[in-house]
C-alpha positions as CSV (number, residue, x, y, z in Angstrom):
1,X,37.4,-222.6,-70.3
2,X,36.3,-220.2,-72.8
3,X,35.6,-221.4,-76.6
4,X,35.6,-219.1,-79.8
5,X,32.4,-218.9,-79.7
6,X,31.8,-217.4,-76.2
7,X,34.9,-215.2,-76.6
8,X,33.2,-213.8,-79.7
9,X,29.7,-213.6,-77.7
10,X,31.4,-211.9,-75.0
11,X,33.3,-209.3,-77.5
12,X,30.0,-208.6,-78.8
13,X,28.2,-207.5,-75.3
14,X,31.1,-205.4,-75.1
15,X,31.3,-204.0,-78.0
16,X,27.3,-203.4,-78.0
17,X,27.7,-201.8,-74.2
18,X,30.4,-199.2,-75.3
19,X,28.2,-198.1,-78.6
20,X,25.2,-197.5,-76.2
21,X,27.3,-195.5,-73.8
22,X,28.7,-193.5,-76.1
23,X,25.3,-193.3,-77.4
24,X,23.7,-192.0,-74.6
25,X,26.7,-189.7,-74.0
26,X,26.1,-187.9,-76.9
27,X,22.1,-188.1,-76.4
28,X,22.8,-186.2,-73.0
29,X,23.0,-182.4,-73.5
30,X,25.6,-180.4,-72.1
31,X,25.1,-178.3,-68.9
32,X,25.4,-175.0,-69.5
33,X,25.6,-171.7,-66.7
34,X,22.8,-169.8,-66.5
35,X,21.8,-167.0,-69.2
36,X,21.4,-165.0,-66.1
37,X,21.7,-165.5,-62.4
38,X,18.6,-167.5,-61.8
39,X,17.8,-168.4,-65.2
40,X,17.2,-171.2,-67.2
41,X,19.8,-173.7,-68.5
42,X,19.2,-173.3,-72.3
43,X,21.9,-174.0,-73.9
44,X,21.5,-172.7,-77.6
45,X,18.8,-170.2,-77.2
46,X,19.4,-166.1,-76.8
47,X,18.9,-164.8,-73.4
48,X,15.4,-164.5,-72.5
49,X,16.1,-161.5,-69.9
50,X,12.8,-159.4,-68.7
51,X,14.1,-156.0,-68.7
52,X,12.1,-152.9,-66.9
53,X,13.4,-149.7,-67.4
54,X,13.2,-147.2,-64.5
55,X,11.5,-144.1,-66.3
56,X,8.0,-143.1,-67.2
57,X,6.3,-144.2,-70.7
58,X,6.9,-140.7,-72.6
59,X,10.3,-141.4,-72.1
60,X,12.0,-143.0,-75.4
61,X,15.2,-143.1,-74.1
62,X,16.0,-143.8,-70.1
63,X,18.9,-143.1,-68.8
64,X,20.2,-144.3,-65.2
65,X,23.1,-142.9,-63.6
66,X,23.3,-145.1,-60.5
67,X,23.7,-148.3,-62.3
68,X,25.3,-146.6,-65.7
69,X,22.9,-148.1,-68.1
70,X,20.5,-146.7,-70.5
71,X,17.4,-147.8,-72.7
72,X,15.6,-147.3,-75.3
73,X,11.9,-147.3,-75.1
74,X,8.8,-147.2,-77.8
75,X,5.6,-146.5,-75.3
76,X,6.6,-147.7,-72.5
77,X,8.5,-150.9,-73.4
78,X,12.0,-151.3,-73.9
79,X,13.5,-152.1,-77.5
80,X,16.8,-151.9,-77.1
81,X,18.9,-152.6,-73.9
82,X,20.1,-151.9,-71.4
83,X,23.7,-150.3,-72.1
84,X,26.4,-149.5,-70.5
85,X,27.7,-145.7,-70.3
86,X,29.1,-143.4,-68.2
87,X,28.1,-139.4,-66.9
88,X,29.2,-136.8,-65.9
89,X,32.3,-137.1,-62.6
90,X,32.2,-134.6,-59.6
91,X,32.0,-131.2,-60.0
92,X,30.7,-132.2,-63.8
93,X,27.6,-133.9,-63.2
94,X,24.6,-135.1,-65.2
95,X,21.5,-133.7,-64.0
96,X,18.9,-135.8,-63.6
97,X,15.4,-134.8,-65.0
98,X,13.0,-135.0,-68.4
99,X,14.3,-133.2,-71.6
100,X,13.6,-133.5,-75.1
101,X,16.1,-134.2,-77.7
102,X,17.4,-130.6,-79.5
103,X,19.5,-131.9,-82.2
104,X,21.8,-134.7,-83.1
105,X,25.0,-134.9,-85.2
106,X,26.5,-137.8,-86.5
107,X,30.1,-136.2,-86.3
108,X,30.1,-133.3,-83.8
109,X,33.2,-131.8,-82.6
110,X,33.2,-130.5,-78.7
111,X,35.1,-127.0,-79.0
112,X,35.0,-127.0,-75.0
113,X,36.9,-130.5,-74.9
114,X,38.2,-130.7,-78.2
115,X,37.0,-133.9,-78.8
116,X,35.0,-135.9,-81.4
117,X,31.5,-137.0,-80.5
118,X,30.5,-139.4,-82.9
119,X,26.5,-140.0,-82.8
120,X,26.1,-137.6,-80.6
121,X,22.1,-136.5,-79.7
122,X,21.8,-133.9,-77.7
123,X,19.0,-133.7,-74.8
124,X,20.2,-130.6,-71.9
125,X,22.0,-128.2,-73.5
126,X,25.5,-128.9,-73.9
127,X,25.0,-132.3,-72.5
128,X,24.4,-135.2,-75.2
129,X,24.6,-138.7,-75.3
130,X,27.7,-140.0,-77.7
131,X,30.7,-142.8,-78.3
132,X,32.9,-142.3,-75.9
133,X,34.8,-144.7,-73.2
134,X,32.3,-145.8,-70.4
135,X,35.4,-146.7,-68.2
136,X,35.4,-143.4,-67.4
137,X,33.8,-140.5,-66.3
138,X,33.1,-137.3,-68.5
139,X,32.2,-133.7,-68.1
140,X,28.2,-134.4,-68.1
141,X,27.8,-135.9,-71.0
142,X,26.6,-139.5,-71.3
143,X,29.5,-141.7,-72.9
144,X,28.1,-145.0,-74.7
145,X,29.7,-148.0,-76.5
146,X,29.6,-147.5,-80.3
147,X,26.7,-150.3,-81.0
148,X,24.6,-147.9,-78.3
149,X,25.8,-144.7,-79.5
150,X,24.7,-145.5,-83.3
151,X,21.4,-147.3,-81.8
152,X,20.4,-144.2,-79.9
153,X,21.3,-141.9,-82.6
154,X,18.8,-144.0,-85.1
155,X,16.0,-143.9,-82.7
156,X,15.6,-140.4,-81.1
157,X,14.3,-137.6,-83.2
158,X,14.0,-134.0,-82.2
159,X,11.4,-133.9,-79.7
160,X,11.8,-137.0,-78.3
161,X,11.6,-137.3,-74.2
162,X,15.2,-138.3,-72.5
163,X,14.7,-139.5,-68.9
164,X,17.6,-139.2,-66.8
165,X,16.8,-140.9,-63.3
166,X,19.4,-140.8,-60.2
């Protein structure tokens, strides 16, 4: 038979017990997926991802046309990226090979597409690297999201070394 006493010792332990779980619960961080396959589980903290670009260290922008992502590079190191874009489709395609940047224009208009090219620098000619939708394929030029558009734009001058690599 139980008295006041004990009932109240017992309501106690109990009471104690489900404070310390809920304690430790909280105490206990979350798992989280990996920043990237492989990585660590840090939840909170920016991804820590090593990226190599595939081009040489004149280069201050490389662009890849296999895997559609592009850099930007200051002696040999990357700064910003990579980015997703899109090049040239069949019968339309980006050549790959070194060239320096001509000229850029913040808002170009493309009298052979009549289309806008916002940020567009341009590296090969008629070829240049602008906003545009990376979903799809373009007549040689290399489309890029707006953020990578306007951060290509600020860091190439005339002069500067474009990579383009297979």
């Amino acid at each position: 038979m139980s008295t006041p006493r004990s009932r109240r010792r017992t309501a106690g332990r109990v009471l104690a017990a489900t404070v310390a779980a809920a304690g430790l619960t909280m105490a206990i961080p979350a798992q989280a997926d990996p920043l990237w396959p492989g990585g660590p589980n840090v939840p909170g903290l920016p991804a820590l991802i090593p990226t190599v670009a595939p081009c040489g260290t004149s280069a201050r922008a490389c662009l890849r046309l296999a895997t559609n992502e592009a850099w930007l590079m200051e002696e040999g190191r990357v700064v910003y990226g990579p980015s997703p874009i899109s090049h040239g489709m069949p019968g339309y395609e980006t050549p790959p090979g070194v060239f320096r940047v001509a000229f850029k224009r913040l808002y170009h208009w493309s009298t052979m597409h009549h289309a806008p090219m916002h940020f567009a620098v341009f590296f090969n000619g008629d070829i240049a690297t602008h906003i545009g939708p990376v979903e799809h394929k373009s007549h040689g030029c290399i489309r890029m999201t707006p953020e990578g558009a306007e951060a290509t734009y600020n860091h190439l001058s005339p002069g500067d070394v474009v990579e383009v690599v297979p």
